[in-house]
C-alpha positions in Angstrom: 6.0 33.3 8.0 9.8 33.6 6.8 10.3 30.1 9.1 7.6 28.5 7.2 8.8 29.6 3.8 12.4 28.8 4.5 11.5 25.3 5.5 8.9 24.9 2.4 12.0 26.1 0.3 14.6 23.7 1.7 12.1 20.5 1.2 11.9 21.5 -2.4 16.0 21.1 -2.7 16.4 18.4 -0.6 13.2 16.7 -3.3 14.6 18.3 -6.0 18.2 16.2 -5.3 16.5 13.0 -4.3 15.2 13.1 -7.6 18.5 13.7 -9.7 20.7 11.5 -7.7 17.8 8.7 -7.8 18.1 8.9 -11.8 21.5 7.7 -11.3 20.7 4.3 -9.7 20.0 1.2 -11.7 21.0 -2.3 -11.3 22.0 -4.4 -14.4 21.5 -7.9 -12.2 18.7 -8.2 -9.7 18.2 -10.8 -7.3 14.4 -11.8 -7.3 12.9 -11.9 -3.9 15.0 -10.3 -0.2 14.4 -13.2 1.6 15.6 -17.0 1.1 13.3 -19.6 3.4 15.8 -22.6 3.6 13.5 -25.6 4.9 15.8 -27.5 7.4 14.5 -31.1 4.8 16.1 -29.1 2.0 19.3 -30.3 0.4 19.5 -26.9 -1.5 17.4 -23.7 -2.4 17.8 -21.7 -5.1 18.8 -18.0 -5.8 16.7 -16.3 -8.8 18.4 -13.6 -10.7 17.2 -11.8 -13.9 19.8 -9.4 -15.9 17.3 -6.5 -17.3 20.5 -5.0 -19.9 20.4 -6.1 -23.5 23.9 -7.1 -22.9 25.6 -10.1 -20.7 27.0 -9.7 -17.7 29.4 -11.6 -15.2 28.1 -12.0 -11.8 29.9 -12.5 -8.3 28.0 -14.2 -5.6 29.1 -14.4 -1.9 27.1 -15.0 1.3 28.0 -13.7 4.4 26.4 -12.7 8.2 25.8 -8.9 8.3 29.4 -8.1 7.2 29.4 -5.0 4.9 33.2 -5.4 4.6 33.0 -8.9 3.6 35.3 -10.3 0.7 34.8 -13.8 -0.8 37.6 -15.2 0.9 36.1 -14.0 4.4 32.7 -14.4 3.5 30.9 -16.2 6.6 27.7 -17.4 6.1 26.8 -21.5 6.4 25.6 -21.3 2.9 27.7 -21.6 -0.1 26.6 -20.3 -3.5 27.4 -22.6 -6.5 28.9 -21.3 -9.0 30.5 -18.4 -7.5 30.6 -16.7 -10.7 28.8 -17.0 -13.8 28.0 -15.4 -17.0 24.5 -14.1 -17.4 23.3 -13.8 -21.0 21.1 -10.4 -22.2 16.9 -10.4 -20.9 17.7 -13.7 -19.3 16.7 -15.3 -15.6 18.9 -17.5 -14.1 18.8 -19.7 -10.7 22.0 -20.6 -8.4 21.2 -23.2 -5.6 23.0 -22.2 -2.1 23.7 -25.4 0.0 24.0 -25.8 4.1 28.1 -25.8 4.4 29.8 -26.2 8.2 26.6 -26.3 10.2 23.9 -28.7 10.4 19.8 -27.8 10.3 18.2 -30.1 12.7 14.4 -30.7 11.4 11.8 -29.7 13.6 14.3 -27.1 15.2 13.5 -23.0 15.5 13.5 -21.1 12.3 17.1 -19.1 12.3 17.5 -15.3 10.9 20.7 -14.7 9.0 20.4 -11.0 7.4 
């Protein structure tokens, strides 16, 4: 019985911490959607993002393949984002098209994962 109350005890720690540090997160900027579909008869697509502050804010973009060290300068992705940066005003939704940059999308071919 000690086993099983040690064990119920720890859960309610570890829970307990899950909830404090989970208080903590919060994202000013959110991108809408986790997936981009980029038809191969596209000549862009474009990137919804709504800033939930009541102030603006500036936001970065960058695309890359699977790099969590990535930088903008060795970002690597065949998409670009345009503009790279902007300014996004308070409560406000915003779109940035990504274009096809350095590869071509033959139509009719296989669809293509990037993550």
């Amino acid at each position: 019985m000690s086993l099983l109350y040690r064990l119920l005890k720890r859960s309610r720690a570890l829970l307990l911490c899950a909830l404090v540090i989970s208080q903590y997160s919060h994202a000013s900027v959110i991108m809408n959607g986790n997936r981009i579909i980029y038809p191969a008869s596209a000549k862009e697509k474009t990137l919804q993002f709504t800033n939930q502050d009541p102030h603006p804010n500036l936001v970065q973009i960058w695309l890359d393949i699977n790099n969590p060290r990535s930088t903008p300068t060795t970002a690597d992705a065949p998409f670009v984002a345009t503009p790279q940066v902007f300014r996004m005003e308070p409560n406000f939704r915003s779109g940035c098209p990504i274009n096809v940059y350095g590869c071509r999308i033959a139509a009719g071919s296989r669809i293509g994962i990037l993550f």
